[in-house]
C-alpha positions in Angstrom: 95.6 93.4 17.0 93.6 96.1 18.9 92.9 97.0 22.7 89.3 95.7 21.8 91.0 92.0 20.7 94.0 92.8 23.9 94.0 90.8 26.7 94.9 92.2 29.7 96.4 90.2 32.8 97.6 91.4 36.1 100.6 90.1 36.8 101.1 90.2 40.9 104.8 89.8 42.4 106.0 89.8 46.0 109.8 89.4 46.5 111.6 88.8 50.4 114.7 90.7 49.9 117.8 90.2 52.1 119.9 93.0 52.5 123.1 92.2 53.9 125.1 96.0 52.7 122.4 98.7 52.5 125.4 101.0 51.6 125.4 99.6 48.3 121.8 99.7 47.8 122.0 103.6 48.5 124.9 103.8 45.8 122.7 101.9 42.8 119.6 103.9 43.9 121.2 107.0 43.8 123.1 106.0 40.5 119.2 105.3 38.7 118.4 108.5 40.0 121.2 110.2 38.8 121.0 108.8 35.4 116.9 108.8 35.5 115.6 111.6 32.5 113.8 114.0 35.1 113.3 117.4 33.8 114.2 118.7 37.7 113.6 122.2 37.2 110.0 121.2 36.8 110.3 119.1 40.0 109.5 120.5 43.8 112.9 119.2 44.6 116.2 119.2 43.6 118.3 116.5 42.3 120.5 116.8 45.4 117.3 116.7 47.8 116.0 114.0 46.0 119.3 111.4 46.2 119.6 112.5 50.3 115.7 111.6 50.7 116.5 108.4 48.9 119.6 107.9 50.9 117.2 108.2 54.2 115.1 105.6 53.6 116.3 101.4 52.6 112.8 100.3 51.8 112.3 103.3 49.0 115.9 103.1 47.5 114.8 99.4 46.9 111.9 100.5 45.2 113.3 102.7 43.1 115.3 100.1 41.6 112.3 98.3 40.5 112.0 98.8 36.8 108.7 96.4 35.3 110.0 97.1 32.2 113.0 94.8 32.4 111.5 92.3 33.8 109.9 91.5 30.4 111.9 93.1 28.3 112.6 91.3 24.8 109.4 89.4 24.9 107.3 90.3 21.8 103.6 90.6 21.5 103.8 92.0 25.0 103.5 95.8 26.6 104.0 96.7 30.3 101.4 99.4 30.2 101.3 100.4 34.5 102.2 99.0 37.4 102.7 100.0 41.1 105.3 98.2 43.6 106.5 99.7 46.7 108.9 98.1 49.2 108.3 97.4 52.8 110.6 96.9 55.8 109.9 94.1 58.3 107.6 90.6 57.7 105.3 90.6 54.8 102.2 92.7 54.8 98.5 91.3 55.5 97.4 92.6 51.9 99.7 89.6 50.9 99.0 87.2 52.7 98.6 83.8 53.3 102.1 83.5 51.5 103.9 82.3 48.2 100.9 79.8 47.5 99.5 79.5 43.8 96.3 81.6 44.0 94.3 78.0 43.9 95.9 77.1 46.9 95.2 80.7 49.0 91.2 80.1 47.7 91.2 76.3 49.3 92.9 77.7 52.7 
C-alpha cells in the first residue's frame, strides 16, 4: 500500500491528570531527558539547563513524558507519522471544550 491508497485519521486525545507527588514527575521527566538521543552540542542549551528548566515547570515535565509512539506501539499496518500534545495546568481549555462527549454528541449540543 501507498500514501496515495493511505488513509489518514486524526486521532484527538485529552487526558485530566491528577498529580498527587510532582516530585516524582520531575524525577521520570528528567530521567526521559536524560536518556533522550539529543546531540546537545548542537542544542542552544545544555543538558543541565535543559533538566532545571524542566524541573521549573509540572505542566511541561508531563508533557515530555508523552510519547505517541507507545501508545500504539505493536499494532501493525499502522504509523504514527506527527503529533502535537502539550500539557496544561488548571480546568480544561475552551479549544476542548464542551467535554469527554463523542464528537456526535458535541455537534447535537
Amino acid at each position: 500500500m501507498t500514501d496515495d491508497e493511505s488513509t489518514v485519521v486524526q486521532l484527538y486525545c485529552r487526558f485530566e491528570i491528577r498529580v498527587d507527588d510532582p516530585q516524582a514527575v520531575f524525577e521520570a521527566a528528567e530521567r526521559e531527558l536524560r536518556s533522550a538521543d539529543v546531540d546537545w552540542p548542537g542544542e542552544q542549551e545544555t543538558l543541565d539547563e535543559a533538566v532545571a528548566e524542566l524541573r521549573s515547570d509540572l505542566a511541561q515535565s508531563i508533557a515530555g513524558l508523552v510519547d505517541p509512539d507507545r501508545v500504539l506501539a505493536g499494532v501493525p499496518g499502522l504509523e504514527v507519522r506527527r503529533g502535537r500534545w502539550w500539557a496544561e495546568v488548571g480546568p480544561p481549555s475552551d479549544r476542548f471544550q464542551p467535554g469527554f462527549g463523542s464528537p456526535e454528541e458535541d455537534a447535537n449540543r
